[in-house]
C-alpha positions, 0 to 999 in steps of 0.5 A: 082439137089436139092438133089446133092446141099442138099448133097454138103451142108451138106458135107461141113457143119463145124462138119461133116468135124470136124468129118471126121478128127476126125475119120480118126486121132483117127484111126491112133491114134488107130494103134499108141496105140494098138502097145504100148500095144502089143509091149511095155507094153504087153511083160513085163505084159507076163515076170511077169506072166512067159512068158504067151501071152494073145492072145494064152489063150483060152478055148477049148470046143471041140477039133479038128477032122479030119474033123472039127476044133477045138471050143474054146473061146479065152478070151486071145484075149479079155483080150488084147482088154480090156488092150487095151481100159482100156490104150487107155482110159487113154491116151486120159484122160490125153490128154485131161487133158493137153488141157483143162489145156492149155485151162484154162491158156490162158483165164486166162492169158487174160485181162477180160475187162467189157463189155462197157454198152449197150445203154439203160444203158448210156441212164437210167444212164444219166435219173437217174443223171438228176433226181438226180441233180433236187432233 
């Protein structure tokens, strides 16, 4: 039963359910980006560049035969996989831009109050007003 109890607590611990959360939102978020790069962005990239969809340029090194498809290397489907890192990078960037600014507003828009002194402080300022007044 140790090891069921060991595995409960550290399940339940703070940043591994943060991260579970994190995981399964950034793959949602994912599918909502990689349709902005294919349906959105993507197409006109293709019209400016005559009609060409990334994901059909490849490079064939041997051709197809009866008996064996053909080898190629698709560097079409890479170059979309980069477009889509390179715009997945920067939204996120900008999201976190605007978090960390909301951020910085709100502590700013707080009051910072000192801290009050801590005992030994009262206790050395009253001894220093005790010697002061002996003088």
């Amino acid at each position: 039963m140790s090891i069921i109890k060991e595995l409960k607590d550290f399940m339940m611990r703070g940043n591994v359910v943060d991260m579970a959360v994190g995981v399964i939102i950034g793959g949602a978020f994912g599918k909502i980006v990689s349709s902005l790069v294919s349906d959105v962005i993507m197409p006109p990239i293709g019209y400016i560049l005559n009609g060409v969809d990334f994901s059909d340029l490849k490079l064939v090194i041997k051709s197809a035969t009866a008996d064996s498809p053909a080898v190629t290397i698709n560097y079409g489907t890479f170059l979309q996989t980069v477009f889509d890192f390179v715009i997945i990078a920067t939204v996120i960037f900008f999201a976190i831009k605007a978090i960390n600014t909301l951020r910085n507003t709100k502590e700013q828009e707080k009051p910072s109050t000192p801290p009050a002194p801590s005992k030994e402080e009262v206790l050395l300022t009253e001894i220093r007003d005790l010697l002061k007044e002996k003088k």
